[in-house]
C-alpha positions, -999 to +999 in steps of 0.1 A: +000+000+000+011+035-012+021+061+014-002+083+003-030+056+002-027+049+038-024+084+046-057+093+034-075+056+049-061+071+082-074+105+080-109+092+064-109+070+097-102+100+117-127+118+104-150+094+104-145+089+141-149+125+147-187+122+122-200+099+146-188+111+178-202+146+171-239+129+163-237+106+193-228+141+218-256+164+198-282+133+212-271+130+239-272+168+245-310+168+232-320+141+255-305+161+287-325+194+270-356+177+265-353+164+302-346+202+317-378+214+289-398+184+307-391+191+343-395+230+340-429+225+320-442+203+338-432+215+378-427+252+371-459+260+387-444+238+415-414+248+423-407+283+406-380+292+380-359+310+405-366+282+432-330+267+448-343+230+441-350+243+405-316+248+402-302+218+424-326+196+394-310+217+362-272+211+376-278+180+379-286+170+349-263+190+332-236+172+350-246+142+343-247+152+308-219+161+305-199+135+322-219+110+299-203+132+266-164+129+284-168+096+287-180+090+258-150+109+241-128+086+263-145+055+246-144+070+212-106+071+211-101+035+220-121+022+185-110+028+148-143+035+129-146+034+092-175+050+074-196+027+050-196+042+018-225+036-004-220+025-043-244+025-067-242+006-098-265+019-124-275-010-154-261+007-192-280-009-222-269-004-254-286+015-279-297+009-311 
């Protein structure tokens, strides 16, 4: 294999890795959104905006969160992922 071919297998790997890391944090970032849009929707009225357990709730899950994203950074960088590429092969019949 060619220098240049294995150059550009690693850096399509790399990228690849960096692809699917990036959509696995944005979900995992929506879910802890849609949890914080849940719990202030539905106990606002409870417990207030500006009330202390309000707040206790929101780090908390935010934390978590974001510990979740860390490690899975951590666990990104122990795998090697290639993208699937798609091919299409398109029939050609001759003309008359």
């Amino acid at each position: 294999m060619s220098g240049f071919k294995k150059f550009r297998e690693d850096q399509n790997a790399i990228k690849a890795n960096e692809q699917l890391f990036e959509k696995a944090k944005k979900k995992i970032i929506t879910t802890m959104i849609g949890a914080l849009a849940d719990v202030e929707s539905m106990l606002a009225y409870e417990l207030g905006k500006d009330s202390e357990l309000h707040e206790k709730l929101r780090s908390s899950i935010l934390d978590r969160g974001n510990n979740q994203i860390r490690n899975l950074e951590v666990d990104f960088a122990a795998y090697e992922i290639n993208l699937k590429k798609y091919v299409f092969i398109l029939p050609v019949q001759p003309r008359d």
